[in-house]
Each structure stands twice: as structure tokens, then as C-alpha cells.
N, CA, C and O atoms as a DFTB+ gen file, in Angstrom:
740 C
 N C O
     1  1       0.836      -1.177       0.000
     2  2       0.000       0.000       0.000
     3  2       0.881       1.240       0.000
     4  3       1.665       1.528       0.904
     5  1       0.704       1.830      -0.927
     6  2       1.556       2.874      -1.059
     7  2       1.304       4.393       0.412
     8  3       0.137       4.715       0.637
     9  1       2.090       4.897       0.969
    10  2       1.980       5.939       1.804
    11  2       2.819       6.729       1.592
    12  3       3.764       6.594       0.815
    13  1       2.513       7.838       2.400
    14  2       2.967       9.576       1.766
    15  2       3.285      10.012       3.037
    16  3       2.480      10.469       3.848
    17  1       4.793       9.822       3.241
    18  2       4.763      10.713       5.041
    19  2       4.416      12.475       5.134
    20  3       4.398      13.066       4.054
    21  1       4.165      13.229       6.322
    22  2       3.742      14.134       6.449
    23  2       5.168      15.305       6.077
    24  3       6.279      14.775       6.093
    25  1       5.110      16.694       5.786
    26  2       5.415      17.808       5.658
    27  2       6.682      17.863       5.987
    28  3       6.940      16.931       6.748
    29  1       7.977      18.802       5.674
    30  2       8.699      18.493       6.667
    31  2       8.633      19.366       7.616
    32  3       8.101      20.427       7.289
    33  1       9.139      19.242       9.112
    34  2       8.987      19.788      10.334
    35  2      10.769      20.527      10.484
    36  3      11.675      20.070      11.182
    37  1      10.827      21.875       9.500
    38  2      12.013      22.505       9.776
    39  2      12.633      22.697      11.348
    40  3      11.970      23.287      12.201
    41  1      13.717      22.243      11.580
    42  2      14.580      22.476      12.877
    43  2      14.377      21.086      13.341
    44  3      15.265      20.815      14.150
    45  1      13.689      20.245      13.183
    46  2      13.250      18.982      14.600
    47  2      15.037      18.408      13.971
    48  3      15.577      18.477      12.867
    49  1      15.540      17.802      15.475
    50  2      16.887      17.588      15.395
    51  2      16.760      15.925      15.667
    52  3      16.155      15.095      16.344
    53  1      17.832      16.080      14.580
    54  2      18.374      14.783      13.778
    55  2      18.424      13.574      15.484
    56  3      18.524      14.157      16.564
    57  1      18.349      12.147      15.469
    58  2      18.558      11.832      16.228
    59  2      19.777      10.340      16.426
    60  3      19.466       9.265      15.912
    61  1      20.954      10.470      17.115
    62  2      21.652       9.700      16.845
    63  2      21.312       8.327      16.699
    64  3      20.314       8.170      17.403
    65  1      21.536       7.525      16.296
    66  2      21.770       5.633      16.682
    67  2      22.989       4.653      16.047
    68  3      23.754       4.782      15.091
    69  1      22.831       3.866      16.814
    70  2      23.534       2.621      16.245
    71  2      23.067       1.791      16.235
    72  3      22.247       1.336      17.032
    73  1      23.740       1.137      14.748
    74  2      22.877       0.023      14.611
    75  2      24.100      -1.031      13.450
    76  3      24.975      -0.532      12.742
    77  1      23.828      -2.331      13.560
    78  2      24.419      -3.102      12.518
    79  2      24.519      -2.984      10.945
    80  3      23.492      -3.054      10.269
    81  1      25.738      -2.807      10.377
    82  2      25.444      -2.152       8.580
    83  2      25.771      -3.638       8.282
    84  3      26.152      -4.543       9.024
    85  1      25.517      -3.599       7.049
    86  2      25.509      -4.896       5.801
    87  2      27.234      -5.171       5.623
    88  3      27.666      -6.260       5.245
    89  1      28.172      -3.940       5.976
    90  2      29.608      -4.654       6.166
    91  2      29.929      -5.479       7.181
    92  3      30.813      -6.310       6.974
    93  1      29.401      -5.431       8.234
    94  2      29.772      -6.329       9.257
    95  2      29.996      -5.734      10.623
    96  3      29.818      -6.498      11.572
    97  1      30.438      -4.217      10.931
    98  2      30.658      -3.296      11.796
    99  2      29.262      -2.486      12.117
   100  3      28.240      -2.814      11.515
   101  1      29.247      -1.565      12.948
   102  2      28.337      -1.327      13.804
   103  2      28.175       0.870      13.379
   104  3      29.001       1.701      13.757
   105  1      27.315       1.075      12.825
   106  2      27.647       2.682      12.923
   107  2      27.146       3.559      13.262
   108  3      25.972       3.275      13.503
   109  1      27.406       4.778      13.481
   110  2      26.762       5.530      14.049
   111  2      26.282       5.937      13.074
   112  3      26.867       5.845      11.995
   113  1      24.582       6.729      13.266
   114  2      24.267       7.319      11.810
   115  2      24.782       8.839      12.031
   116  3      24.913       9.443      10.967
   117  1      25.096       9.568      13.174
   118  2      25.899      10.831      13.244
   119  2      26.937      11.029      12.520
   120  3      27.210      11.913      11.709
   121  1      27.781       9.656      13.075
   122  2      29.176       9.428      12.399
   123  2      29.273       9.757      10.729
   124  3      30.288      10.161      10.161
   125  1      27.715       9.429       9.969
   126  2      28.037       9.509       8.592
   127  2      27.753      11.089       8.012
   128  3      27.652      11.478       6.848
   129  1      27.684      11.674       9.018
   130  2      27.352      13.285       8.877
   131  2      28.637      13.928       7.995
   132  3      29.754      13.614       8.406
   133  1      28.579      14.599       7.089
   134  2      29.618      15.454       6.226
   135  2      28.908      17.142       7.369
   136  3      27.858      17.357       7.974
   137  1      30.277      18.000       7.123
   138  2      30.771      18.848       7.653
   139  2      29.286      19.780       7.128
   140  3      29.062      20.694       7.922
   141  1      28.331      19.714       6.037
   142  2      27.345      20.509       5.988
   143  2      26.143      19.840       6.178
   144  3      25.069      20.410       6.372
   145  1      26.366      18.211       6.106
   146  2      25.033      17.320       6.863
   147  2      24.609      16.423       6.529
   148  3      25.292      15.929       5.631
   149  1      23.586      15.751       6.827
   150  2      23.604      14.391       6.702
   151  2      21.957      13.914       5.774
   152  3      21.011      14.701       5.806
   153  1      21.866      12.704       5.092
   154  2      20.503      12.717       4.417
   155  2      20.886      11.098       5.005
   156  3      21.914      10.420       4.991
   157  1      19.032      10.814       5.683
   158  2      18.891       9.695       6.750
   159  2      17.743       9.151       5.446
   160  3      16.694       9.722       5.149
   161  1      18.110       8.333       5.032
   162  2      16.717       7.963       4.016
   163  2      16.389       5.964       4.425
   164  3      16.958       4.896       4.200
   165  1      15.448       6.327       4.947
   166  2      14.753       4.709       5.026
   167  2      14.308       3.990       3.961
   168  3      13.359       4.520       3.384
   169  1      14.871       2.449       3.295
   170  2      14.510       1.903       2.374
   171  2      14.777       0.445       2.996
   172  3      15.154      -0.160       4.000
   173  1      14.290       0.314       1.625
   174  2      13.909      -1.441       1.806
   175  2      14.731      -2.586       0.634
   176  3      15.288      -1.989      -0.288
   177  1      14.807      -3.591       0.610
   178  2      14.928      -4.550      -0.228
   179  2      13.794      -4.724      -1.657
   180  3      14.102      -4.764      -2.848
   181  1      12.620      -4.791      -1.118
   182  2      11.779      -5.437      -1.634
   183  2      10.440      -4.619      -2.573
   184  3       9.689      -5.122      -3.410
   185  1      10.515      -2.808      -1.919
   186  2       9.804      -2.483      -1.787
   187  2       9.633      -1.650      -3.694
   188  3      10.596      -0.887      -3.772
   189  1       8.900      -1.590      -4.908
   190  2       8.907      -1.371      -5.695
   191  2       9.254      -0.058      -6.394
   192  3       9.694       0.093      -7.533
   193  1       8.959       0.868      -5.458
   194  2       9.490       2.506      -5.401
   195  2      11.131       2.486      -5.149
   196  3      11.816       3.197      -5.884
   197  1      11.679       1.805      -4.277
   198  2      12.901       1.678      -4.071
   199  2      13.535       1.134      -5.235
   200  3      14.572       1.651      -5.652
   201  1      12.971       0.051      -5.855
   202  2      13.849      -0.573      -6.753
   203  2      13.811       0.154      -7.823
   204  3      14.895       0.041      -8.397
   205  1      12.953       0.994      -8.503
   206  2      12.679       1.967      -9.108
   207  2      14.001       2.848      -9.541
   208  3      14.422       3.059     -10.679
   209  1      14.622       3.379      -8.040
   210  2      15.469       4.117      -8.115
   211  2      16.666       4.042      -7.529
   212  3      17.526       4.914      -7.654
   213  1      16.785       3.085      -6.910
   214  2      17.952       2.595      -6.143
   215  2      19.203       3.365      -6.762
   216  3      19.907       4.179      -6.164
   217  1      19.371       2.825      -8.448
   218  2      20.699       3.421      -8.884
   219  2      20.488       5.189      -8.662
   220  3      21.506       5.824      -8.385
   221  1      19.601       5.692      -8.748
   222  2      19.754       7.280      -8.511
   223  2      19.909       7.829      -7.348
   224  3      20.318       8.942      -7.015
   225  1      19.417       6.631      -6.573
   226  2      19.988       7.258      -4.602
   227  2      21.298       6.828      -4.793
   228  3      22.154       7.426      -4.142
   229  1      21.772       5.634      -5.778
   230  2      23.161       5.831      -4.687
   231  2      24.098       7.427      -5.789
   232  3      24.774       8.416      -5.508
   233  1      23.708       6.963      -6.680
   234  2      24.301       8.097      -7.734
   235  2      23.889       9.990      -7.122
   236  3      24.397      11.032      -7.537
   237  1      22.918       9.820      -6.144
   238  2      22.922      11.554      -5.785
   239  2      23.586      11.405      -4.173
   240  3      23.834      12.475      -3.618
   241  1      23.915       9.988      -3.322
   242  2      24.264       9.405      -2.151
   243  2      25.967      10.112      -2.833
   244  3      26.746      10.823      -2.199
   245  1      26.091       9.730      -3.939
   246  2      27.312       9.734      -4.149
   247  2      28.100      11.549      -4.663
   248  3      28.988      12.104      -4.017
   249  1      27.715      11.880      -5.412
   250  2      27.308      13.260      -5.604
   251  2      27.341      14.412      -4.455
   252  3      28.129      15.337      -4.257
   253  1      26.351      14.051      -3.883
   254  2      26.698      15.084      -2.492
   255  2      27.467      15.108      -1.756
   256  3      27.415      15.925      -0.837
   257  1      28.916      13.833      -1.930
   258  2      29.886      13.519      -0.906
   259  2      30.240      15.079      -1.325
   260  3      30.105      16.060      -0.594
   261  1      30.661      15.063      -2.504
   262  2      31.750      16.428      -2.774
   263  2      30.988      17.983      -2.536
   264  3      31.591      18.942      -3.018
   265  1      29.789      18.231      -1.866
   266  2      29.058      19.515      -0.997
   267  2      28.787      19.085       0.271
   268  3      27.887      19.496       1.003
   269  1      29.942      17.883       0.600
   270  2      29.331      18.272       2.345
   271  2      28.683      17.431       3.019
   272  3      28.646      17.525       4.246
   273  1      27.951      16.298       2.252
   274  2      26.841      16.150       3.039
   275  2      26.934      14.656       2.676
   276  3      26.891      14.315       1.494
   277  1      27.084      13.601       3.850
   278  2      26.805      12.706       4.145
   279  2      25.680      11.676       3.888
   280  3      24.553      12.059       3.574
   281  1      25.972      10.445       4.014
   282  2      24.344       9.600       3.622
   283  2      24.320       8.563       4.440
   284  3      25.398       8.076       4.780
   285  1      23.132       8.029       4.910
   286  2      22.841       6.443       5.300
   287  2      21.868       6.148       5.349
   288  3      20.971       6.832       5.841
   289  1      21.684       4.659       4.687
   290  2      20.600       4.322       4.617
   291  2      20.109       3.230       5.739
   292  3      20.878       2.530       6.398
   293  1      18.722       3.221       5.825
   294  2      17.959       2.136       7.308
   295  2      16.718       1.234       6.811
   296  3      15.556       1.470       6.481
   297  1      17.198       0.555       6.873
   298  2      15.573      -0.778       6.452
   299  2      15.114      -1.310       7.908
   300  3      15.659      -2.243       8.499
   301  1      14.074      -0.595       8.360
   302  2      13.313      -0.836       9.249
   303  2      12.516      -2.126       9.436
   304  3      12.290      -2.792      10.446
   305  1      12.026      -2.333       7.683
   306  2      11.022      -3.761       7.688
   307  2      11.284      -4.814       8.858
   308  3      12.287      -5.126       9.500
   309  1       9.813      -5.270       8.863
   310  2       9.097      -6.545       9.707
   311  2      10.342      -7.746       8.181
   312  3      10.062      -8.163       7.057
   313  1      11.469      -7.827       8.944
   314  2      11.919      -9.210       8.461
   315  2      11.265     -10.492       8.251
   316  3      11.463     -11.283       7.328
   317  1      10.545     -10.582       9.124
   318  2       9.840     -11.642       9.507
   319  2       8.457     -12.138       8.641
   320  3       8.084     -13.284       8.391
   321  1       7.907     -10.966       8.320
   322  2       6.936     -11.077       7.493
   323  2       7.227     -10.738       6.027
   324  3       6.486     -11.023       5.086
   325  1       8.059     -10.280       5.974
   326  2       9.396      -9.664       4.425
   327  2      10.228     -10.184       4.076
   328  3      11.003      -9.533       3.375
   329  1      10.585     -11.765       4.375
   330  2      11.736     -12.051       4.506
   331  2      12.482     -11.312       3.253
   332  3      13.570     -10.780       3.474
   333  1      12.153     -11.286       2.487
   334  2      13.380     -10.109       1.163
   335  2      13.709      -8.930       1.966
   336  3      14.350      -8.111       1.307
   337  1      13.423      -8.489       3.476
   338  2      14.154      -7.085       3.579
   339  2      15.184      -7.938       4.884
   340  3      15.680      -7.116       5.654
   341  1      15.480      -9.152       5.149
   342  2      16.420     -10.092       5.935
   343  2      17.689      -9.153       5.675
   344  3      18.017      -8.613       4.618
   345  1      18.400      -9.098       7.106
   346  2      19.292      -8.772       6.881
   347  2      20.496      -9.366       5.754
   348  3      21.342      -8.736       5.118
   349  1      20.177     -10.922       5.799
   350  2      20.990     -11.272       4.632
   351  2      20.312     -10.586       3.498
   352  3      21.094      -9.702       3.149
   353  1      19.729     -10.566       3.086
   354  2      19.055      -9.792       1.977
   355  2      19.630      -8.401       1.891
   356  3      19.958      -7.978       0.782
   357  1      19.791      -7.608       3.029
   358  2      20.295      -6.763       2.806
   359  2      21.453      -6.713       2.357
   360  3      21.688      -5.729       1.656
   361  1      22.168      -7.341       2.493
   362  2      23.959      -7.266       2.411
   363  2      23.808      -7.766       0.627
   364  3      24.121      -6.946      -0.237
   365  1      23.462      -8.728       0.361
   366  2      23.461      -8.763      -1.168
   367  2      22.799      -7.810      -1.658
   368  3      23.181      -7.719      -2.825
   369  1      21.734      -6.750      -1.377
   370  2      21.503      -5.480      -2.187
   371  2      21.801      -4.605      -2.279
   372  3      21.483      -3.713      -3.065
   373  1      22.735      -4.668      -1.209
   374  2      24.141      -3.338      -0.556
   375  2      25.223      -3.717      -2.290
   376  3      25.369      -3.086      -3.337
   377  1      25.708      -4.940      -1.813
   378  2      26.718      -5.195      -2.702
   379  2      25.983      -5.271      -3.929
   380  3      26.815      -5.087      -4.817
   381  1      24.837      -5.449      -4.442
   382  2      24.185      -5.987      -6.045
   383  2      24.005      -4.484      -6.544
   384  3      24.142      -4.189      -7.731
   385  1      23.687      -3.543      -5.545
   386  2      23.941      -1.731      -5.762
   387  2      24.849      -0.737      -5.564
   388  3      24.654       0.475      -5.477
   389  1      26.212      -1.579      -5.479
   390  2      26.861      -0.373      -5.021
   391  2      27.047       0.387      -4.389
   392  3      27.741       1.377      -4.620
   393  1      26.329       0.058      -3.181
   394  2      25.931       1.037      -2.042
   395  2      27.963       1.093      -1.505
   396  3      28.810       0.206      -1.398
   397  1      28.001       2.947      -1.256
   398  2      28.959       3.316      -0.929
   399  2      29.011       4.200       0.353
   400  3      29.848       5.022       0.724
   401  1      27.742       3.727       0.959
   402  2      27.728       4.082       2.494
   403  2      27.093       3.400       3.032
   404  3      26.745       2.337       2.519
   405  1      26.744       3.740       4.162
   406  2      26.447       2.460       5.326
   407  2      24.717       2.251       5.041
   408  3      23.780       3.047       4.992
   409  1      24.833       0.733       4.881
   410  2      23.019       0.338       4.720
   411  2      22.883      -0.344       5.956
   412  3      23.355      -1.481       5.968
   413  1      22.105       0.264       7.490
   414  2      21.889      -0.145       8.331
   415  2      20.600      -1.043       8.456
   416  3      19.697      -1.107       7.622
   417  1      20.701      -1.941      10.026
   418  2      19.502      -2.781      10.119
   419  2      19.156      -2.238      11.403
   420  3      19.809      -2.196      12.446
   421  1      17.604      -1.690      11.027
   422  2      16.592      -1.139      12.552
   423  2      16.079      -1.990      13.011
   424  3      14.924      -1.723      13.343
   425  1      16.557      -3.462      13.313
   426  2      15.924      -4.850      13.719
   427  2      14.808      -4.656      14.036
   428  3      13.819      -5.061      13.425
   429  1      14.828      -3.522      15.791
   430  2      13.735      -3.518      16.607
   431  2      13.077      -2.109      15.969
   432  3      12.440      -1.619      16.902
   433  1      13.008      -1.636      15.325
   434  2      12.399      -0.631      14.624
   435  2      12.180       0.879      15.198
   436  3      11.376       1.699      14.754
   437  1      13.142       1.069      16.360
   438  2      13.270       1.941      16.798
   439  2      13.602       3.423      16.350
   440  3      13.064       4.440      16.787
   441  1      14.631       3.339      15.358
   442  2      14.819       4.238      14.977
   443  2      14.231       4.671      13.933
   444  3      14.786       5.676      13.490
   445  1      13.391       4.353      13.387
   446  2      12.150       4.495      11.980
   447  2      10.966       4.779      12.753
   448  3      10.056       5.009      11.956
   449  1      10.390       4.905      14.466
   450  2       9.329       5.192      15.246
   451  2      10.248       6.397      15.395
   452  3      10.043       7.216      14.499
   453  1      11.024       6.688      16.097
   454  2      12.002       7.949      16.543
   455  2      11.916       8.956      15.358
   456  3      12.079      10.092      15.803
   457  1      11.752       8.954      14.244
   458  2      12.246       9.763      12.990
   459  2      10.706       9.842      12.689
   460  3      10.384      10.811      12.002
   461  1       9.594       8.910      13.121
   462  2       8.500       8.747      12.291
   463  2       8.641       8.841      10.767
   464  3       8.305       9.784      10.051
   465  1       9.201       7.686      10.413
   466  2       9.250       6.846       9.166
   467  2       8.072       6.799       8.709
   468  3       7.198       6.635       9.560
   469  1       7.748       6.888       7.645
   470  2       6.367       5.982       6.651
   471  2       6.314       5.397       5.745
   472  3       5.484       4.531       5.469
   473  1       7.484       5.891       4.919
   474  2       7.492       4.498       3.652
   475  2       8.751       4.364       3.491
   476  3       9.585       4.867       4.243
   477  1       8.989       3.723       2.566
   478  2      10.165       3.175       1.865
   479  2      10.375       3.594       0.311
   480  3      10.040       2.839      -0.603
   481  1      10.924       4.790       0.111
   482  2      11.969       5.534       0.305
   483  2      11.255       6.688       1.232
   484  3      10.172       7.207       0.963
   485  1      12.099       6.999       2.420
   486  2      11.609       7.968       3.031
   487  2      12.995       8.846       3.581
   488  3      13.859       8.527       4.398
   489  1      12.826       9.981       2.835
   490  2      14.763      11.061       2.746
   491  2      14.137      12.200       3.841
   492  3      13.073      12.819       3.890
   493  1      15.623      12.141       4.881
   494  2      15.169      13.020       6.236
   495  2      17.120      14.117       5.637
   496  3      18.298      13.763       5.593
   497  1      16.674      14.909       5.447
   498  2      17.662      15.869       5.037
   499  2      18.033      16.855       6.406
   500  3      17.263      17.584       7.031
   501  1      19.483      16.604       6.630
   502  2      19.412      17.511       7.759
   503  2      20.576      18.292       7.267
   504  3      21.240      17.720       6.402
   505  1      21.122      19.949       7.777
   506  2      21.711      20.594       7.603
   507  2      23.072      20.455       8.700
   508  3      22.933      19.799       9.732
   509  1      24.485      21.182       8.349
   510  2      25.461      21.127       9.207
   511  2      25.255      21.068      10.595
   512  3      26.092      20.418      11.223
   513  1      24.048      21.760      11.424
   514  2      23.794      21.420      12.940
   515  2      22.764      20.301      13.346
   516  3      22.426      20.044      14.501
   517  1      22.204      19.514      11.891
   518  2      21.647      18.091      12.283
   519  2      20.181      18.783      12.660
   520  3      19.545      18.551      13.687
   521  1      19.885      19.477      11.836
   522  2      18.547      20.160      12.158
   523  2      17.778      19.893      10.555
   524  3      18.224      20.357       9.506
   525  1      16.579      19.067      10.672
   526  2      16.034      19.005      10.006
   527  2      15.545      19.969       8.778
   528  3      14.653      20.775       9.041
   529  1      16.175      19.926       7.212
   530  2      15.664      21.058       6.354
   531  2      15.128      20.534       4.821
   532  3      15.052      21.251       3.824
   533  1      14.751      18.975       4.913
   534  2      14.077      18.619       3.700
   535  2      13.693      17.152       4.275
   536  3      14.241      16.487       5.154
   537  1      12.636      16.901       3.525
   538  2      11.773      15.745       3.908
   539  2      11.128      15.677       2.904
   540  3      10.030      16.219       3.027
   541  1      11.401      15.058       1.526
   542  2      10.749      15.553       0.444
   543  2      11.285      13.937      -0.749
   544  3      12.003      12.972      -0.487
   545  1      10.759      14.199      -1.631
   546  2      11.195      12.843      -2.532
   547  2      12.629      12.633      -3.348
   548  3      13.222      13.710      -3.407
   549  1      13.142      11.868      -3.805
   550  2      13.837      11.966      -4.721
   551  2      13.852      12.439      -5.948
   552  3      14.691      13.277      -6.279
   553  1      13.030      12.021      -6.700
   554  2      12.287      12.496      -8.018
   555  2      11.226      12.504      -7.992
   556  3      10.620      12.512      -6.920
   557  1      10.484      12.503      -9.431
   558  2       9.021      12.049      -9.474
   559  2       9.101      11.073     -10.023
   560  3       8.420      10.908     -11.036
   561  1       9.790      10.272      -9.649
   562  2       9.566       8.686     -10.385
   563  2       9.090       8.159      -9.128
   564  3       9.421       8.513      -7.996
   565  1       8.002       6.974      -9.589
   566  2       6.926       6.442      -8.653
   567  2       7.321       4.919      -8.360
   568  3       8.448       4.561      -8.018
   569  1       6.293       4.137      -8.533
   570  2       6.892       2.429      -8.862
   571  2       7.406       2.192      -9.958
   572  3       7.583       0.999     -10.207
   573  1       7.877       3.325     -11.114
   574  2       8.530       2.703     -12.409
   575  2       9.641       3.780     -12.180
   576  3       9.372       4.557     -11.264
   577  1      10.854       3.997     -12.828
   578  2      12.068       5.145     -13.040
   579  2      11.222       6.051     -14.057
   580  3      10.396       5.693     -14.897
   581  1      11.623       7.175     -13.765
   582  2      11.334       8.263     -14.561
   583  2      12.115       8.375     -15.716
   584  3      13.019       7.612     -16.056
   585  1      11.597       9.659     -16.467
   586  2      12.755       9.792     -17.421
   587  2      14.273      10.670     -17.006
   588  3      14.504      11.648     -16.296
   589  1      14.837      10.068     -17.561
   590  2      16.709      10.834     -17.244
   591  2      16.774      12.278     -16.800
   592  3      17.513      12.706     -15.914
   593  1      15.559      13.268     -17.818
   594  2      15.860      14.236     -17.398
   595  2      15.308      14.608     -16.167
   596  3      15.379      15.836     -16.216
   597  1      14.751      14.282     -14.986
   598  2      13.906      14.589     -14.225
   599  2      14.755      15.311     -13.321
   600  3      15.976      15.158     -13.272
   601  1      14.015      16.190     -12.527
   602  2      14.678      17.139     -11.359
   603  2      14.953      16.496     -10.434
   604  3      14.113      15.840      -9.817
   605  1      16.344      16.550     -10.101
   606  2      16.807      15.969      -8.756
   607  2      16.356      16.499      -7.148
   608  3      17.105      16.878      -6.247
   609  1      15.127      16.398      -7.149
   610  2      14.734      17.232      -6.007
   611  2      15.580      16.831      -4.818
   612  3      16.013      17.859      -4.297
   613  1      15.958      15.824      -4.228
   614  2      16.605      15.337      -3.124
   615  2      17.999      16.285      -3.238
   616  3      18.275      17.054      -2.317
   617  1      18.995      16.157      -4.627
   618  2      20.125      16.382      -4.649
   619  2      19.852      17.633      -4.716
   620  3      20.638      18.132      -3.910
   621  1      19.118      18.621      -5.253
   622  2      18.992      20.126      -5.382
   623  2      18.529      20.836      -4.044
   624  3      18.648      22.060      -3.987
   625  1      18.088      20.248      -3.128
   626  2      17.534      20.479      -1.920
   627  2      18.446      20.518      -1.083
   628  3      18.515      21.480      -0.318
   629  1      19.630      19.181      -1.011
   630  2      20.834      19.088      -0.315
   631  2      21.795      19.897      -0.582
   632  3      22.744      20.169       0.154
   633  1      21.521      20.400      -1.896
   634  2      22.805      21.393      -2.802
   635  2      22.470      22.290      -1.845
   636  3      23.204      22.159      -0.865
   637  1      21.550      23.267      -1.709
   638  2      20.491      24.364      -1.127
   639  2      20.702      24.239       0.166
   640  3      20.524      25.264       0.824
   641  1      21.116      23.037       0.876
   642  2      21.135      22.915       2.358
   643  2      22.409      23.516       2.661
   644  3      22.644      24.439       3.441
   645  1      23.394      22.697       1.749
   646  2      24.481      22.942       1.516
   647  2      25.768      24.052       1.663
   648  3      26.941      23.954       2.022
   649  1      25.010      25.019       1.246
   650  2      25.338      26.618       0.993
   651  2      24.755      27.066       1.807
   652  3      25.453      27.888       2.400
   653  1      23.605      26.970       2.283
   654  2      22.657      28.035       2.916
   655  2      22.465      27.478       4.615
   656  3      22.530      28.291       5.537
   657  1      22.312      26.532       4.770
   658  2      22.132      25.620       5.758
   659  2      20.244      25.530       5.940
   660  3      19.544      24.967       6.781
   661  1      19.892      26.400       4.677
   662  2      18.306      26.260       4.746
   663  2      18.107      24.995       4.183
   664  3      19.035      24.222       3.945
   665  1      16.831      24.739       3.944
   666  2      15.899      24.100       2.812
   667  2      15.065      24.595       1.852
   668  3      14.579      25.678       2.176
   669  1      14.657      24.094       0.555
   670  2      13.442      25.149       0.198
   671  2      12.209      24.635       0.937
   672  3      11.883      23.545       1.409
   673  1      11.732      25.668       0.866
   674  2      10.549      25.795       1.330
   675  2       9.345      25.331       0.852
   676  3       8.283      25.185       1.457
   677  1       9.690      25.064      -0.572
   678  2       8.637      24.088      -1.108
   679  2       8.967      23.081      -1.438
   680  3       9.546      23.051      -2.524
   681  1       8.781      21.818      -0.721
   682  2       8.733      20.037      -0.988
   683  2       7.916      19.849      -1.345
   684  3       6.820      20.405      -1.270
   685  1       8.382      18.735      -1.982
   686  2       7.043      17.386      -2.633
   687  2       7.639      16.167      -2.031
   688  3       8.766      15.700      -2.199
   689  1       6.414      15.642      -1.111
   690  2       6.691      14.525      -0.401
   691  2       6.877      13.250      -1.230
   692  3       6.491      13.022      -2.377
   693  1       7.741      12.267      -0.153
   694  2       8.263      11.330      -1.056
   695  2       7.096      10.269      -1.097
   696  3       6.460      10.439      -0.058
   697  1       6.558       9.298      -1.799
   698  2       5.498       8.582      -1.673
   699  2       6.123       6.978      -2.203
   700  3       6.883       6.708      -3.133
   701  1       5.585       6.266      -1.390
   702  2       6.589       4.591      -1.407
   703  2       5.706       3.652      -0.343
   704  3       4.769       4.085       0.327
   705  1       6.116       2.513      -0.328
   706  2       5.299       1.662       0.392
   707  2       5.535       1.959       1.854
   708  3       6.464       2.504       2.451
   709  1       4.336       1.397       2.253
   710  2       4.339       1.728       4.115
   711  2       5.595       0.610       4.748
   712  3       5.823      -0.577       4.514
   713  1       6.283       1.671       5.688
   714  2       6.857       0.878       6.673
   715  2       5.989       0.027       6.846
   716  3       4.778       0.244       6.889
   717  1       6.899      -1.718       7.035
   718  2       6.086      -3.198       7.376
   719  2       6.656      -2.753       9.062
   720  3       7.787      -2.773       9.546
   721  1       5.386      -2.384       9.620
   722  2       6.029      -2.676      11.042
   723  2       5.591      -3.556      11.802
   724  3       4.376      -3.684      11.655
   725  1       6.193      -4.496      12.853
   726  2       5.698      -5.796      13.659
   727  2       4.870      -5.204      14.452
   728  3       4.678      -4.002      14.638
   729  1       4.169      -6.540      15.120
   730  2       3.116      -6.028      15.906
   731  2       3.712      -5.694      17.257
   732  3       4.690      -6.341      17.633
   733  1       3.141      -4.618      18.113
   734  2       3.290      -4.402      19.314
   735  2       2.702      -5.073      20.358
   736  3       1.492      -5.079      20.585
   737  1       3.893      -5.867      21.256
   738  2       3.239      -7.073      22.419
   739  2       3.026      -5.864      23.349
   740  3       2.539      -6.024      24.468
């Protein structure tokens, strides 16, 4: 079922964790902060919006190293009911994509309740003091890739964070499947 998280909430501050990446070591998601800031984007294995664009997150993941700004990604999914978002699963879609920063596992789903996560792709853009300044989509490509020329809203937003330590002010939310979250005992 596709979902649309809410607005972004300028200033709400970034929140640290650790958690297990698909290399084998343990990271901080602070730690992956560049000197003008960090983009926290929740994805999945399995989820059809993600696969969509995978190569363009890591290709604007990669891109923004050289303005500053840091990346990591978090797959929150109910493993259990997903088995395609398994942490083994993860580590072969880390490596089958190229992923060139840390693809963490939110086992207990803590840190995707903490951020209030909603789907998969879901981009939390924060500026050099880890203060929230975009919450908005990657492109407008949906469950299929767009065309080539499309506006890099994620990367033009981070550019913008970048320099300014603002955001713009006008987003378009990212829309992707709902966090699978387990049930609460």
C-alpha cells in the first residue's frame, strides 16, 4: 500500500543511533554526517518505489559527498513477514547496488518510530547542525524510473542545504510503500 509521510517539520533535530550495517561493523548514523550534513533515508529490499530508483539514490548518495553532506541508509522492515528485507538480503543489495555508504539494520524498529518513518523511500535531510531542512522525494519517479531528465529534487535540496544551511521551502513529499512494522506485544 503505497503511503505519503507528512510535511517536513524545519529544525526537529536529527537523532543519533547505532545500529548493525551490511559490512559487518556497527555505525553511528551521526558518524556519517559530512561537515554541511547528513541525508537519513529509510529503504527497503523489496519495496517497488525503491527498486525503481535505487541506482539514482546511490548516484545523488554519491554526488553530495563532494558539498558536504553525508548519507545512510535504514531498512526498518518486519523481516519476519518480508523475509526479502532479511538482513541477509540486505547485504546482497548493498553489494548488487553499489551502495557506498552504510546500509543499516533497525531490527527492533526503533529508529524508523524515533524519525516517524512511513514508507520506503523515506529522505530526512538535515543541515550542518543536524537540524532538520528537507523531507521531500527523490524524483518524481513512482513504482517505475522516470525519465533521465527529471529534477533531482533530493540532490537540489541538499545542494540548497548545503550553501545556505536552509531548505526550500517548497517540498514534494516522497510517496513509497508503508513501513512493514511488527506487531506491538
Amino acid at each position: 500500500m503505497a503511503e505519503t509521510p507528512p510535511v517536513c517539520d524545519f529544525g526537529w533535530p536529527a537523532v543519533d543511533a547505532t545500529l548493525p550495517g551490511t559490512d559487518g561493523s556497527k555505525h553511528s548514523t551521526f558518524a556519517q554526517a559530512g561537515p554541511n550534513g547528513l541525508v537519513v533515508a529509510f529503504i527497503c529490499n523489496h519495496c517497488p518505489y525503491v527498486k525503481a530508483v535505487i541506482s539514482r539514490i546511490v548516484r545523488d548518495a554519491n554526488d553530495l559527498k563532494s558539498h558536504g553532506i553525508g548519507f545512510v541508509a535504514i531498512s526498518s522492515n518486519d523481516a519476519i513477514a518480508y523475509p526479502e528485507d532479511s538482513f541477509e538480503n540486505m547485504k546482497l543489495f548493498a553489494q548488487a547496488n553499489r551502495f557506498m555508504f552504510p546500509y543499516l539494520h533497525d531490527e527492533d524498529q526503533t529508529v524508523a518510530r524515533t524519525y516517524g518513518a512511513a514508507c520506503t523511500p523515506d529522505f530526512f535531510g538535515f543541515n550542518g547542525k543536524l537540524a532538520l531542512q528537507y523531507r521531500g522525494r527523490l524524483d518524481a519517479s513512482r513504482r517505475e524510473t522516470g525519465p533521465d531528465d527529471l529534477r533531482r529534487d533530493l540532490f537540489e535540496a541538499m545542494k540548497l542545504v548545503a550553501s545556505t544551511g536552509e531548505g526550500p521551502k517548497d517540498q514534494v513529499a516522497s510517496i513509497g510503500c508503508s513501513i512493514k512494522w511488527k506487531e506491538r506485544r
